[in-house]
C-alpha positions in Angstrom: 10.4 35.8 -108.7 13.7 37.1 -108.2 16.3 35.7 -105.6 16.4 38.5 -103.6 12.1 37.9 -102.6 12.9 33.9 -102.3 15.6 35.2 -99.5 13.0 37.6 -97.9 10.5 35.0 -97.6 12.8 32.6 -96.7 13.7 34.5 -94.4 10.3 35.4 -92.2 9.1 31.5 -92.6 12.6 30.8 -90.7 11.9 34.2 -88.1 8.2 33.0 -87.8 9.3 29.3 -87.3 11.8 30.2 -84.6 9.3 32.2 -82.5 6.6 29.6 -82.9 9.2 27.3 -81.8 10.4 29.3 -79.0 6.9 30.0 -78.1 6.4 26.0 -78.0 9.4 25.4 -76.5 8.5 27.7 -73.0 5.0 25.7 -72.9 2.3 28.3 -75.2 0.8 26.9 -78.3 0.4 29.9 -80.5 -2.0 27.7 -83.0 -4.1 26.3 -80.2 -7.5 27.6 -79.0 -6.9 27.1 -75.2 -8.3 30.0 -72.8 -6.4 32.0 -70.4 -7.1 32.7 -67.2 -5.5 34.9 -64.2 -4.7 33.9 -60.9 -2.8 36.4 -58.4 -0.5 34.8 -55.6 1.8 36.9 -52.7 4.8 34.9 -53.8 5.4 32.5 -56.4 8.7 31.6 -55.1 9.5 27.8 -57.6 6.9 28.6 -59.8 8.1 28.8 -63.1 7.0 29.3 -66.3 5.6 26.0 -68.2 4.5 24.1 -64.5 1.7 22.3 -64.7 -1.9 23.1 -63.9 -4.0 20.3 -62.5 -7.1 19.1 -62.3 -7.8 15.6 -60.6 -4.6 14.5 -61.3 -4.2 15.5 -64.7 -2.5 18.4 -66.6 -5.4 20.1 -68.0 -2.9 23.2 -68.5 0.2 25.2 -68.2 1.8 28.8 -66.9 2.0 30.9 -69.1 3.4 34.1 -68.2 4.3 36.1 -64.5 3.9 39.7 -63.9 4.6 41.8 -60.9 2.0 44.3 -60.1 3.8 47.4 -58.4 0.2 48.7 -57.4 -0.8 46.1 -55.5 2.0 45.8 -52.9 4.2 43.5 -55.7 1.8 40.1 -56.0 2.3 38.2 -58.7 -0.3 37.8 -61.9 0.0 34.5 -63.4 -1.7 33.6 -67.1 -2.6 30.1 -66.3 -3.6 28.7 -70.1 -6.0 25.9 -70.1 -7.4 23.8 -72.5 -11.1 24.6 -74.0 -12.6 22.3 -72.5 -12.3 22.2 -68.8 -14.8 24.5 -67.5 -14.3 26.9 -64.6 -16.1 29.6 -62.9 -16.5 31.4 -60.4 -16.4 28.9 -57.5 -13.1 27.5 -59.6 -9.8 27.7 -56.8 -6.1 28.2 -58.4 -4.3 26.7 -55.6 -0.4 27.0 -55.6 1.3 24.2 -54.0 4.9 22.7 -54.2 6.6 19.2 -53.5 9.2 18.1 -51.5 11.8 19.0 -54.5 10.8 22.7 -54.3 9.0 22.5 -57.5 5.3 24.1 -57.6 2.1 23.9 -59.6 -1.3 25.3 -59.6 -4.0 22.4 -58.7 -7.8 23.6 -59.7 -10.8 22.8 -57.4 -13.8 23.1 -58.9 -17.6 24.0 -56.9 -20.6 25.1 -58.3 -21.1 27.7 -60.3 -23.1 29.9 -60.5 -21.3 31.9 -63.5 -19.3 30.1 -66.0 -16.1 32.1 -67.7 -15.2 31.9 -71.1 -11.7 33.3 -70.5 -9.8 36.4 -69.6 -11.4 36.2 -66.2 -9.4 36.1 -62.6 -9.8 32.9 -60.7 -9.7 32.5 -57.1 -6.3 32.2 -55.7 -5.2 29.9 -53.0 -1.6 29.2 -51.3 -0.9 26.3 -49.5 2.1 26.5 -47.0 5.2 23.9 -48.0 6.9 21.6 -45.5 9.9 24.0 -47.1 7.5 27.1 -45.2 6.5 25.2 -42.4 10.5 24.2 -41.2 11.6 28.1 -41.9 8.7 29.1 -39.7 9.9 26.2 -37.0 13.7 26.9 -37.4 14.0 30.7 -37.5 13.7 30.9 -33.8 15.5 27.8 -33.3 18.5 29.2 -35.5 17.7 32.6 -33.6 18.0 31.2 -30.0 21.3 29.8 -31.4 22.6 32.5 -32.4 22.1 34.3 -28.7 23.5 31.3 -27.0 26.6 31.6 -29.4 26.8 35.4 -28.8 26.3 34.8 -24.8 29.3 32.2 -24.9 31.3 33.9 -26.8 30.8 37.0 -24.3 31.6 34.6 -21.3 34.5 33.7 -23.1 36.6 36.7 -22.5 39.8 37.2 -21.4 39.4 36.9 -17.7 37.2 33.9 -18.4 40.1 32.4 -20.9 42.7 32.9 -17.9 40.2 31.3 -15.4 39.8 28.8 -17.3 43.4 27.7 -18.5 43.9 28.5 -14.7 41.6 25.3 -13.9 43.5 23.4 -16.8 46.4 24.3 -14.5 45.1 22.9 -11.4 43.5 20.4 -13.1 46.9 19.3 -14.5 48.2 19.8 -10.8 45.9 17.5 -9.2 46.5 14.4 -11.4 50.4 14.5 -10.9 49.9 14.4 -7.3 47.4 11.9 -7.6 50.0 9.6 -9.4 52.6 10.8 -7.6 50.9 9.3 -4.6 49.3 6.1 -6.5 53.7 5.6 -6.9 54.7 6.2 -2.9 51.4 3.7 -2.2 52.2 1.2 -4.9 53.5 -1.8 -1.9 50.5 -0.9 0.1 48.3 -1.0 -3.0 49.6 -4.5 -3.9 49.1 -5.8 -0.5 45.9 -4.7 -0.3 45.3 -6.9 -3.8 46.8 -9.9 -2.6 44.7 -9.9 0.9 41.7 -9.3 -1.7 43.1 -12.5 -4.1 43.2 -13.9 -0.4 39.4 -13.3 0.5 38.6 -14.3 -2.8 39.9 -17.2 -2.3 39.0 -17.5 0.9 35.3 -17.2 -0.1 35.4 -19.9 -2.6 36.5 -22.5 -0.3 33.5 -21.2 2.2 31.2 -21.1 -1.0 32.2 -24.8 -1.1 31.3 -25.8 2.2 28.2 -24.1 1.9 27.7 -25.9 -0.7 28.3 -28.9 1.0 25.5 -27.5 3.4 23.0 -27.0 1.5 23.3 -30.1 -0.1 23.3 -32.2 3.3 19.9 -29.7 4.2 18.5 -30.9 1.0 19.2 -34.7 1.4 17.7 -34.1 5.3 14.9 -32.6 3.8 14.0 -34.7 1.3 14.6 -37.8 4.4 12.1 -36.1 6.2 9.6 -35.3 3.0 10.0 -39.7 2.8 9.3 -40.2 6.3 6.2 -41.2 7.9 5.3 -38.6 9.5 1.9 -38.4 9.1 1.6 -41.7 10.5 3.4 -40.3 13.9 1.4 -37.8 14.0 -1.9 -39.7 13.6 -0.9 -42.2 15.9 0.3 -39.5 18.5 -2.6 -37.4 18.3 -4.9 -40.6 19.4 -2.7 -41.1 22.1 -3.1 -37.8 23.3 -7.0 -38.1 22.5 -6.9 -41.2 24.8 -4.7 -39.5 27.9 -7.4 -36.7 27.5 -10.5 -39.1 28.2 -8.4 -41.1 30.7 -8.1 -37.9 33.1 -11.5 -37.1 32.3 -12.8 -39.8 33.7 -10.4 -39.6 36.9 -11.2 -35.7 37.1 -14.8 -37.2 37.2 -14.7 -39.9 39.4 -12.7 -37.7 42.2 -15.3 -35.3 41.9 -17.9 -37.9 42.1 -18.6 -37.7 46.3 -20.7 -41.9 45.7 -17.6 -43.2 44.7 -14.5 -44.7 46.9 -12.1 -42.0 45.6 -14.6 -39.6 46.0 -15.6 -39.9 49.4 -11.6 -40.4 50.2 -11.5 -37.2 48.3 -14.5 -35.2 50.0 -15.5 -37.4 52.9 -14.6 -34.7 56.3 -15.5 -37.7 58.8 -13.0 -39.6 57.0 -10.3 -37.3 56.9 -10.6 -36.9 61.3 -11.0 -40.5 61.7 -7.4 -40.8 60.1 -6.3 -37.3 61.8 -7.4 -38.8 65.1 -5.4 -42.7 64.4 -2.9 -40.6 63.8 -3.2 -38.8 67.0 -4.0 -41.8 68.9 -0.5 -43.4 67.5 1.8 -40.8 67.8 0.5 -41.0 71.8 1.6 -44.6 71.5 4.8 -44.5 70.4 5.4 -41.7 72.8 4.6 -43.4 75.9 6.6 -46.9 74.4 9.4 -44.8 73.9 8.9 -43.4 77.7 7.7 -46.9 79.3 9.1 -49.4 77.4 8.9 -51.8 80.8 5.0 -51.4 80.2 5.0 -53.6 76.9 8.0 -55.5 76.8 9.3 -58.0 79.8 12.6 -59.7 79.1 13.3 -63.5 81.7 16.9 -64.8 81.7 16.0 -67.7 83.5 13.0 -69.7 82.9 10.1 -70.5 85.7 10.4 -68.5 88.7 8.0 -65.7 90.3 4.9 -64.9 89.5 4.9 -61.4 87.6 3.3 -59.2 90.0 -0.3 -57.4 89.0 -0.4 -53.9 87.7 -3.5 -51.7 86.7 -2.7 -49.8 83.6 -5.5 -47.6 82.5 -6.5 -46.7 78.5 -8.5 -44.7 77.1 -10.4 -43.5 74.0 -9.8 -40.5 72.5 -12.4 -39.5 69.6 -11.3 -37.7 66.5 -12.4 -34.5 68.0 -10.1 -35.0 71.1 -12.6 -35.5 73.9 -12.2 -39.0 75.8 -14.9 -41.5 75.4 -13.8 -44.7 77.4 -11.2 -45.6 80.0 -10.4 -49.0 80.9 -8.5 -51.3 83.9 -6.5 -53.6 82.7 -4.1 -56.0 84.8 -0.8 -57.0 84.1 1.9 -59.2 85.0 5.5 -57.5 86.1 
């Protein structure tokens, strides 16, 4: 064999090594007997040739190829290669998911079949919406709105609204010199007014003191009077009071009672003009003693002598209903 066919051959093992490498190297086995199957998705944006296909966990396969179909508004075909023995049908879902990292693979649920494929065959296709899809959904309208906000400042920001506003700055600027320059004419009236307030506060802690002091002697006056016996007092006192009661009970009684002395000097109407008429009777008498005093009293400077000469002096009885009952003579020396 001449050099020239050791080169050739040489030559395609190394060309046929390479491509079987290559061919290894994106994922496809070009000695192995693994089936193919076909799965079409809208967009298989991070899918990428050689991702995983799963089943349960487990990487029962790999992508194989991607092709865009122009004829049916540009989905995508993918050759999902699977090994020989995983069996799928035509309740068997190819469903495209991705992780957090943007990275996707194609996860296989299998049902019950009712038709078992040997390969070649298109498998249900499934797409299940990222956190990636589900935050552009939420933050295109956020990032929208934003953008109309920005535009509406940015149109309120013109030039008139630029001078009113360094105008304000202006005024702004304005205000606080004359604020200071007022805090500087009031600065002796400002520290009076915070020495009378070191004053009051001052003035407040002495009171504090005494109140102190107050409360303290309230406390010690109410804690003598917590000691004290006053339940004793009270018991005592309210007896005493239970005694008055029963005392003028029984004198309320017995005045009422007309069979006793007080009550028959209470009640008794014969009583009361028998004393009405005395009375009567007595004023009379003082009234004529006061008149006649020679009638009742005889005065003798010298002992012995005449014989007091005879007078008739009549009395009479007056009852207590002022009629006369009796009248008498009586004779009396003069």
């Amino acid at each position: 064999m001449s050099k020239e066919i050791k080169v050739a051959l040489l030559g395609i093992v190394a060309i046929v090594l390479l491509y079987v490498g290559f061919n290894f190297l994106k994922g496809s086995n070009l000695l192995s007997t693994d089936r193919t199957y076909y799965a079409t998705y809208d967009n298989v944006d991070g899918l990428t040739i050689g991702n995983p296909v799963i089943l349960n966990g487990i990487k029962v396969g790999q992508v194989k190829e991607m092709k865009l179909m122009p004829e049916q508004a540009n989905r995508v075909r993918v050759s999902l290669e699977m090994q020989k023995d995983v069996v799928v049908g035509d309740s068997t879902v190819a469903s495209l998911s991705g992780s957090l990292l943007g990275s996707k693979t194609i996860t296989l649920f299998l049902g019950k079949n009712s038709k078992v494929y040997d390969g070649g065959e298109d498998l249900k296709s499934y797409t299940v919406a990222s956190i990636t899809d589900a935050f552009q959904a939420k933050a295109l309208p956020v990032l929208g709105t934003v953008d109309s906000t920005l535009i509406k400042v940015n149109s309120f920001l013109n030039k008139d609204a630029r001078l009113s506003l360094q105008a304000t700055l202006q005024n702004a600027q304005g205000s606080t010199e004359a604020l200071k320059n007022l805090l500087i004419m009031n600065q002796r009236n400002i520290n009076e007014i915070t020495t009378n307030m070191a004053r009051l506060t001052a003035d407040l802690n002495k009171t504090s003191a005494k109140f102190d002091r107050i409360a303290s002697n309230f406390s010690q006056l109410s804690d003598s009077l917590k000691d004290a016996p006053v339940g004793p007092a009270m018991r005592k006192l309210n007896a005493t009071m239970t005694e008055a009661q029963a005392t003028m009970t029984t004198l309320n009684r017995s005045l009422s009672d007309q069979k006793g002395s007080l009550g028959k000097l209470m009640n008794d109407t014969l009583l009361y003009n028998n004393l009405n008429a005395t009375a009567a009777s007595t004023n009379t008498l003082l009234t004529d003693f006061q008149a006649n005093p020679k009638r009742y009293v005889h005065f003798s400077v010298f002992g012995g002598g005449k014989d007091k000469a005879k007078k008739e002096v009549e009395t009479t009885t007056t009852k207590p209903n002022g009629t006369v009952t009796e009248t008498e003579t009586k004779t009396t020396l003069k």
